[in-house]
C-alpha positions as CSV (number, residue, x, y, z in Angstrom):
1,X,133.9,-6.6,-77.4
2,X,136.5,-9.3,-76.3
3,X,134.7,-10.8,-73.0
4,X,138.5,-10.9,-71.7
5,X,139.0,-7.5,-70.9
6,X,139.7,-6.0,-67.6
7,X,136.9,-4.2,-66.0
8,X,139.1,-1.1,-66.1
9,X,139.6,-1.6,-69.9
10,X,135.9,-2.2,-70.1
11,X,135.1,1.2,-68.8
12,X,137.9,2.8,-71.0
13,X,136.2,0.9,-74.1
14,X,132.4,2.2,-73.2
15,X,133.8,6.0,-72.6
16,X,136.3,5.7,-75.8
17,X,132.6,4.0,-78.0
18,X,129.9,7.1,-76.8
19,X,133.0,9.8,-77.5
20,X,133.4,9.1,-81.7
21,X,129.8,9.0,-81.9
22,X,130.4,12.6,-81.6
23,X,132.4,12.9,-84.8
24,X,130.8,13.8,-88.2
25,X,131.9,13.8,-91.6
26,X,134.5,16.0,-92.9
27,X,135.5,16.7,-89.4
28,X,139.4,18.0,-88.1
29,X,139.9,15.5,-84.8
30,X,142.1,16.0,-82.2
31,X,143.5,12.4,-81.2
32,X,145.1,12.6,-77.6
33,X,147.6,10.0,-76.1
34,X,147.5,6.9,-73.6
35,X,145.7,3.8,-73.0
36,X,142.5,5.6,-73.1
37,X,143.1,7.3,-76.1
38,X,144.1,4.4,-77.9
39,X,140.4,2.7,-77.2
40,X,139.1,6.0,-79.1
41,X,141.3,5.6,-82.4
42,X,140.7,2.3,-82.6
43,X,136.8,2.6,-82.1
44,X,137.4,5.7,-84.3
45,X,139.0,3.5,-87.3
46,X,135.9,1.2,-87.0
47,X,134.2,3.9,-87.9
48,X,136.0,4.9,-91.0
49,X,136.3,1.2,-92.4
50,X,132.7,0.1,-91.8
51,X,130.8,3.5,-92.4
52,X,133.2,5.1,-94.7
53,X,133.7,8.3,-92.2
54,X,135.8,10.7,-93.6
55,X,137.9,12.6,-91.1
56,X,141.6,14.1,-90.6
57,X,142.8,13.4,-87.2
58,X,145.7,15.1,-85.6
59,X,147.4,12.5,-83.4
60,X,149.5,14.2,-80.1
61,X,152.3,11.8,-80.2
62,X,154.0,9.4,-82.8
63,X,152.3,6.7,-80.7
64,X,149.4,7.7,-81.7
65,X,150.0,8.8,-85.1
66,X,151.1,5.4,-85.8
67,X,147.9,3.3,-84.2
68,X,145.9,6.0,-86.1
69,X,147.8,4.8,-89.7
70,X,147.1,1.3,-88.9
71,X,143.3,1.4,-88.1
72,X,142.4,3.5,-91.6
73,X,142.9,7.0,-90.0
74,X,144.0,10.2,-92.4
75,X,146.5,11.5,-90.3
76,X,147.6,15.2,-90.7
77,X,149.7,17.8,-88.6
78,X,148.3,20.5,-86.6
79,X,149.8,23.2,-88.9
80,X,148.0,21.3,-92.1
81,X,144.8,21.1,-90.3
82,X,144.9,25.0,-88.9
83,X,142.0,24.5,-86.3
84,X,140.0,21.5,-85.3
85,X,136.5,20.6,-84.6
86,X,137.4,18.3,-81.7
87,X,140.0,17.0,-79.6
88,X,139.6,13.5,-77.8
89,X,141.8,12.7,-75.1
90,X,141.6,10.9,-71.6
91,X,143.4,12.0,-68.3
92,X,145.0,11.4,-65.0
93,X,143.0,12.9,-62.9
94,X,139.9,15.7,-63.1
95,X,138.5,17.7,-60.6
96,X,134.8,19.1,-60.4
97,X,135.2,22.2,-62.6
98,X,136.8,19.6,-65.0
99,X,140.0,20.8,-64.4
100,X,142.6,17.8,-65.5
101,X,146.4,16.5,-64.8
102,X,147.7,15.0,-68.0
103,X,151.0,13.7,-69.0
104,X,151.5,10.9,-67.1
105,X,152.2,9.2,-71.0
106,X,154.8,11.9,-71.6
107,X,152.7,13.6,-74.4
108,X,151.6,16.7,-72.5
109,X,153.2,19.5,-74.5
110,X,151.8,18.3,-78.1
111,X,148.3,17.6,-76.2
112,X,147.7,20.9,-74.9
113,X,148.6,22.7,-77.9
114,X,146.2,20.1,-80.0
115,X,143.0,20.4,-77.1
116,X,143.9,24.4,-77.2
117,X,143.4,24.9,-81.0
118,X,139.7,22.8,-80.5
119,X,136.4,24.2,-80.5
120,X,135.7,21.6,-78.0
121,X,137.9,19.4,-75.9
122,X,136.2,15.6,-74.9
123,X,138.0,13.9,-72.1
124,X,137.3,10.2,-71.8
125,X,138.3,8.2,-68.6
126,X,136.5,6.3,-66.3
127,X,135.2,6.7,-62.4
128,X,138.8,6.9,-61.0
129,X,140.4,9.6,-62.3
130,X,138.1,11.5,-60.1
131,X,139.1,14.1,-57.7
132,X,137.8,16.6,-55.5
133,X,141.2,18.4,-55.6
134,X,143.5,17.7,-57.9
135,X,147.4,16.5,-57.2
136,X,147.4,13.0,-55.9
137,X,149.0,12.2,-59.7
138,X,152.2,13.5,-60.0
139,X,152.0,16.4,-62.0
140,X,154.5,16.4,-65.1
141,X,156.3,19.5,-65.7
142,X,159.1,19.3,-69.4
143,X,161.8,20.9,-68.9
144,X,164.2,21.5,-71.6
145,X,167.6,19.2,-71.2
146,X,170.2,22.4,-70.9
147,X,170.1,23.1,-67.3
148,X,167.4,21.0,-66.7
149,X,168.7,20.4,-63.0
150,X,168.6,24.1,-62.5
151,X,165.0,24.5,-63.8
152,X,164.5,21.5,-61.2
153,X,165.5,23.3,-58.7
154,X,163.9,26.7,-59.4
155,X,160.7,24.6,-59.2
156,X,161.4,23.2,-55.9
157,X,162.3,26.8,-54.4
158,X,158.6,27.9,-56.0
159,X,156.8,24.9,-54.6
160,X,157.9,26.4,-51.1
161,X,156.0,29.0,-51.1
162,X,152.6,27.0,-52.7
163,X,149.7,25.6,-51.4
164,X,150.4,22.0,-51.7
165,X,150.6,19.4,-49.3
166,X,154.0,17.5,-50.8
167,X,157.3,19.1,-52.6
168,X,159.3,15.9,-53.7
169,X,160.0,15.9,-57.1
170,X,161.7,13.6,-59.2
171,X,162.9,13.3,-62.7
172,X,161.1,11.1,-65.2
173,X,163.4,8.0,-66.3
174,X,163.4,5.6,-69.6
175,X,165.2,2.3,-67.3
176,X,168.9,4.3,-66.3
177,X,168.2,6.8,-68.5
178,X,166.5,10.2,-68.7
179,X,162.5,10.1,-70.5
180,X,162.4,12.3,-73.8
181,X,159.7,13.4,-75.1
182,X,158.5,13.9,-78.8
183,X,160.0,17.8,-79.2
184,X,163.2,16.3,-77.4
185,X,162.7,17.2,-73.9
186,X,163.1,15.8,-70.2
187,X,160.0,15.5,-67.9
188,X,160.2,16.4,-63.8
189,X,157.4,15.0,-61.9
190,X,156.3,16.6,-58.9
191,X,154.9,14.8,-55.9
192,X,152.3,17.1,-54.9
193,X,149.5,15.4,-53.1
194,X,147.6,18.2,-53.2
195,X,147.1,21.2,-54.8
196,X,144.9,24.1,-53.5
197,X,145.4,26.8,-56.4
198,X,145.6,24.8,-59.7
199,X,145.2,28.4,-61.7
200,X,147.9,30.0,-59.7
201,X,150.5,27.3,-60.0
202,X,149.9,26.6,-63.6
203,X,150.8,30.4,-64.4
204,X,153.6,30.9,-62.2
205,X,155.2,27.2,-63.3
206,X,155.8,28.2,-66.6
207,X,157.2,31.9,-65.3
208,X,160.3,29.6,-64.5
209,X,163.4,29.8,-67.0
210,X,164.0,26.3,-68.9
211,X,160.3,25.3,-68.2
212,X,158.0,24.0,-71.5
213,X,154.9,23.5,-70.4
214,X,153.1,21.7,-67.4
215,X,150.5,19.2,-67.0
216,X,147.8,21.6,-65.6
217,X,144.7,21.8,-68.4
218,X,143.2,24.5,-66.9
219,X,139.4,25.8,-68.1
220,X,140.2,23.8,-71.4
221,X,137.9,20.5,-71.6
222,X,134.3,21.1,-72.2
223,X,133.4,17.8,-71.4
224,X,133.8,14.7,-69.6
225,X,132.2,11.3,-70.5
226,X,133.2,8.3,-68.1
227,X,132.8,4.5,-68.6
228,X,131.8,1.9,-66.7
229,X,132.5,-1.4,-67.1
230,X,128.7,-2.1,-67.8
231,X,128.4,0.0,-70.5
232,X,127.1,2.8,-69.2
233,X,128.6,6.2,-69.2
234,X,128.0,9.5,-67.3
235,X,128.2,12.7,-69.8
236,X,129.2,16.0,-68.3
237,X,129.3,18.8,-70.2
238,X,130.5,22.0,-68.4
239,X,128.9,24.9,-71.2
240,X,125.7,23.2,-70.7
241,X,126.0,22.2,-66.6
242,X,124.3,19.1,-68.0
243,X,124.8,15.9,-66.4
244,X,123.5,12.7,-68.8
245,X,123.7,8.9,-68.8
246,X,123.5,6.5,-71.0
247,X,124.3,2.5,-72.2
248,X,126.5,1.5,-75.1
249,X,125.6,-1.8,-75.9
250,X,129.1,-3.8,-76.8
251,X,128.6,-6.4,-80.0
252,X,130.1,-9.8,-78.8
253,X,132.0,-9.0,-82.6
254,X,133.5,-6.1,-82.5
255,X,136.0,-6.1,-84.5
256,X,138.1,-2.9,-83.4
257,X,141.0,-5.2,-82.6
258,X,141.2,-6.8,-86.7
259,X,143.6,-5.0,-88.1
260,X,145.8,-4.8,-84.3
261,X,147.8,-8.2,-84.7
């Protein structure tokens, strides 16, 4: 492992390593998006060039698609592959019942329809993303473009009568310009702080006219594996209420960045 790495990156690495040592042969993998994700393809491609893994991997963005081409990975689409084995992804936040925000990368939509058509969804991240309630990240909500700033305000009117400590909310921007998404859509952000009923607003968020999806992964990752920036990583698994560490030992070679010029 590069010894220049952030301690952050570090942890993102050791979490990213112990998740594709859960991918076998002949597998149908899920590959999320982010800077967390990206340390699991590319460990993931290692494993394809220097053990001769065969897998097809599903990427949930064209950012990942195209890291996953340049490290060796087979890439397919959901609708060749049918069902997966595993979806891999990290996250901006996750609460005790592994509950997650995601989206903050803009990929949200394609991600939860990829970790939804898993037999098991693995969340890497590191100590963190952490939360006893879940809301301090803004949550991303896509919107589609026509009448966007209606569907904004919709969601506003809702958030009034929600249990959550901050209402501000605020559309996603690319410099002057509105973010789009991979399927073409806008992304409102809401300031939330807090949020006492993930469940309830998830449901009733996507009740609202002109609303996609929202970033709310609720009772869909099995499992949570976070990294430290010593190598060792904490294993939660929520089917088995089994809590595990371990230490991934980092070769001073390691060449997941060879092919990454």
């Amino acid at each position: 492992m590069p010894a220049d790495l952030s301690p952050i990156d570090k942890a993102k690495f050791a979490a990213a390593r112990r998740a594709v040592d859960l991918i076998e042969d002949g597998m149908r993998v899920g590959m999320g998006t982010g800077s967390t994700a990206a340390w699991m393809v590319r460990c993931l491609g290692e494993r394809v060039r220097e053990e001769g893994l065969r897998l097809q991997g599903v990427p949930t963005s064209t950012r990942t698609a195209d890291l996953a081409r340049q490290v060796g990975i087979d890439v397919v689409s959901l609708d060749e592959a049918k069902w997966l084995d595993i979806t891999i992804d990290g996250a901006d936040e996750f609460d005790p019942e592994l509950n997650l925000i995601k989206g903050g990368g803009g990929a949200l939509l394609q991600e939860k329809i990829v970790a939804t058509a898993s037999d098991q969804m693995v969340v890497i991240t590191d100590a963190s993303k952490e939360v006893n309630h879940l809301g301090g990240f803004p949550l991303p909500v896509e919107v589609i473009p026509f009448g966007w700033q209606t569907s904004r305000a919709l969601i506003e009117e809702l958030l009034e009568s929600m249990d959550v400590l901050g209402r501000q909310t605020t559309l996603r921007l690319n410099g002057s310009q509105p973010y789009v998404t991979d399927e073409g859509n806008y992304i409102v952000d809401l300031h939330l702080n807090r949020i006492g009923n993930a469940r309830q607003l998830a449901l009733v968020l996507n009740q609202i006219p002109g609303v996609v999806e929202n970033g709310l992964f609720i009772d869909i990752c099995d499992m949570v594996i976070i990294g430290g920036a010593d190598g060792k990583v904490e294993i939660r698994d929520i089917n088995e209420g089994s809590v595990s560490n371990e230490k991934i030992d980092f070769a001073e070679d390691d060449n997941i960045f060879a092919d990454l010029d």
